[in-house]
C-alpha positions in Angstrom: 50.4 4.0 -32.6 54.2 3.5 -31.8 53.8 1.3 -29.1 58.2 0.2 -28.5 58.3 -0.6 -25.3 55.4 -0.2 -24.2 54.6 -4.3 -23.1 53.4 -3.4 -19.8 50.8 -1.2 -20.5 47.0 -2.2 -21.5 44.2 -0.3 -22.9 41.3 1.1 -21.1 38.4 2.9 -22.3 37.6 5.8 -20.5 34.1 6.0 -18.8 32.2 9.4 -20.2 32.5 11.9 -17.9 30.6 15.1 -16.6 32.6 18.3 -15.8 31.7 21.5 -14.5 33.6 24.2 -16.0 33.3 27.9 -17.0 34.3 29.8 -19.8 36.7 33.0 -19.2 35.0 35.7 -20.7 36.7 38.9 -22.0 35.1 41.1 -19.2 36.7 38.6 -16.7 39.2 40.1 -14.3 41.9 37.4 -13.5 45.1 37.7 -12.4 48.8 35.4 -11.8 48.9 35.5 -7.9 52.1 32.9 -7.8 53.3 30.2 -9.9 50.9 28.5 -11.8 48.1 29.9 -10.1 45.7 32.1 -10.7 42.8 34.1 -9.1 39.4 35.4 -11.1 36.8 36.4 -9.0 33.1 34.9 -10.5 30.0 36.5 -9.7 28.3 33.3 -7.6 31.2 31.5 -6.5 33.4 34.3 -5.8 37.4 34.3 -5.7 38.4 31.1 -7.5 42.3 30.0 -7.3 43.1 27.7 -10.6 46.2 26.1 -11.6 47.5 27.1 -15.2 50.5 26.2 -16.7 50.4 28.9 -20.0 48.4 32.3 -20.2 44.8 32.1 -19.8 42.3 33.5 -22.6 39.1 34.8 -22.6 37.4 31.4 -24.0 39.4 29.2 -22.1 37.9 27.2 -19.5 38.3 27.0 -15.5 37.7 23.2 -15.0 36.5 22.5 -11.6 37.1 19.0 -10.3 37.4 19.0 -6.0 37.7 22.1 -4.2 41.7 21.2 -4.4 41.7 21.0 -8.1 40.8 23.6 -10.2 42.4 23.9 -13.7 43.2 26.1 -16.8 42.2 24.1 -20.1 42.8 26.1 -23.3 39.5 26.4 -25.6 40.5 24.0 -28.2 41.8 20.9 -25.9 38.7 22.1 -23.9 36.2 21.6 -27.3 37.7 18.5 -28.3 37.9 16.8 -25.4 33.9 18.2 -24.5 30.3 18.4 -25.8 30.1 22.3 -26.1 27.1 23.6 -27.2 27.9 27.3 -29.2 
């Protein structure tokens, strides 16, 4: 790793962490309502707003972190960032 420049930072090992998140599935109905944000409406938890920065794909994931952040994660930063059981 190139670190130039980079004096003033130190490493830290990330704790493991548990998320919930669901997987967009093809049937999913989802839709840009304004910039970088999106709407799909989920059969227990309703209309979900989620931020998302590129196209969302069925097999994506909707990461939910607080009720203020929800996120887009495309399915291959999703799987190798993620224990995901096929």
């Amino acid at each position: 790793v190139n670190r130039h420049g980079m004096d003033d930072f130190s490493e830290y090992q990330g704790k493991p962490v548990t998320r919930l998140a669901y997987e967009i599935k093809p049937e999913d109905a989802y839709a840009k309502v304004a910039e970088a944000t999106y709407r799909i409406v989920l059969p227990q938890a309703g209309v979900i707003d989620f931020k998302a920065y590129e196209q969302p794909m069925a097999g994506d994931y909707i990461v939910y972190l607080t009720d203020d952040d929800i996120y887009h994660c495309d399915a291959e930063v999703f799987r190798a960032r993620n224990v995901v059981e096929d």
